[in-house]
C-alpha positions as CSV (number, residue, x, y, z in Angstrom):
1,X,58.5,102.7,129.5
2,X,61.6,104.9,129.9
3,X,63.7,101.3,130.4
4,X,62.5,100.0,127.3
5,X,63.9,103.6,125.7
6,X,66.9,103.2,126.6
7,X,67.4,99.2,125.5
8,X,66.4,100.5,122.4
9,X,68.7,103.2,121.8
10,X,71.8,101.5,123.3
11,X,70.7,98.6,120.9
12,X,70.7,101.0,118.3
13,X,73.8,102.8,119.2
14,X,75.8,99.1,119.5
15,X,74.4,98.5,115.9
16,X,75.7,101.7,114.5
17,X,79.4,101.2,115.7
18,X,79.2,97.5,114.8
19,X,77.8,99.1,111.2
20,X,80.2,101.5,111.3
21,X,83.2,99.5,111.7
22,X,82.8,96.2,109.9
23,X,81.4,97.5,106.8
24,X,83.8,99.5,106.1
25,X,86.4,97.2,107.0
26,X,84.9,94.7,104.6
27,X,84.7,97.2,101.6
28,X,88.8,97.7,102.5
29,X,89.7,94.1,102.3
30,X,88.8,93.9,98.8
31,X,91.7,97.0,98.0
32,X,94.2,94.9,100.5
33,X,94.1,98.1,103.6
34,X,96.5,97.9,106.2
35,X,95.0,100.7,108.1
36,X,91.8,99.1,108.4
37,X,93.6,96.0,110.0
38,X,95.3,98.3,111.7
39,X,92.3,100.3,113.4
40,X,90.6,96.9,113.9
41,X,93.5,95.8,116.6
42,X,93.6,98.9,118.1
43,X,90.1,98.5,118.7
44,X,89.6,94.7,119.3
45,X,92.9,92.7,119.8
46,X,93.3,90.3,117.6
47,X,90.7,91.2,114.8
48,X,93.2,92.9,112.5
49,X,95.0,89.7,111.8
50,X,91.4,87.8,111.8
51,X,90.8,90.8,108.5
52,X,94.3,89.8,107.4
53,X,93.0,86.3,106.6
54,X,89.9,87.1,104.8
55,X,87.6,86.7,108.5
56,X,88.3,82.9,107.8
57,X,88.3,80.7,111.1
58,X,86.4,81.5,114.2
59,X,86.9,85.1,115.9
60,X,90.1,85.6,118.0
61,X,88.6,85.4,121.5
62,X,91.2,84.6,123.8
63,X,93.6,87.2,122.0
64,X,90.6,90.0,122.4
65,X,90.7,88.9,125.7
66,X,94.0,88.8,127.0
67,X,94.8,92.1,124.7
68,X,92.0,93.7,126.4
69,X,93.8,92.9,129.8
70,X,97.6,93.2,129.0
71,X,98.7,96.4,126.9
72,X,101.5,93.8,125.7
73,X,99.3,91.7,124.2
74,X,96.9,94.5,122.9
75,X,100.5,96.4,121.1
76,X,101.5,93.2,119.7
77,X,98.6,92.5,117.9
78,X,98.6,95.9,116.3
79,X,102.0,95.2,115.3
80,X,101.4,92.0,113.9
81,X,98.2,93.6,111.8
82,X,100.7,96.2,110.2
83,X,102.6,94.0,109.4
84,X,100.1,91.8,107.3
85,X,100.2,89.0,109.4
86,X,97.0,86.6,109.3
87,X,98.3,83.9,112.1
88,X,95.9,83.7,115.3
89,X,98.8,82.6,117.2
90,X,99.5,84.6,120.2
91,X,102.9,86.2,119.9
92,X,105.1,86.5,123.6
93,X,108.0,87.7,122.8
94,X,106.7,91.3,122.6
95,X,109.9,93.2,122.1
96,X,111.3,91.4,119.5
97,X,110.5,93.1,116.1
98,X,107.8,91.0,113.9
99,X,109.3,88.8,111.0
């Protein structure tokens, strides 16, 4: 009994951060927010740029991956979300500023 407790509230706390992060993000891309793409990076790599383009095309996978494992990858997709980029092309050339 105190197992199935505990699914249920980490079920219920993973559906309020999921609630509490896309929702609002999706009320901001109707006024055109950068800081919501921006927060969405820091959090997920990749997903600011995926908010960028309207959530159109499949999620950013690889790039949540590889962000999640090199802090190159992870700045560069922050960068790229500030700067209103909506490409899901992986950028390498991580010190070079963003066109």
């Amino acid at each position: 009994m105190t197992q199935l407790k505990k699914t249920f509230a980490a079920l219920a706390l993973v559906g309020f951060i999921a609630g509490a992060t896309f929702v609002p993000a999706n009320d901001a891309q109707a006024e055109g927010d950068d800081v919501a793409a921006i927060i969405l990076s820091a959090a997920w790599p990749g997903v600011g740029e995926w908010y960028n383009a309207g959530f159109s095309g499949g999620f950013p996978l690889v790039e949540c991956i590889l962000g999640n494992i090199c802090p190159c990858v992870h700045f560069a997709s922050i960068i790229d979300a500030a700067a209103g980029k909506t490409d899901d092309g992986l950028r390498f050339d991580f010190w070079a500023s963003p066109n």
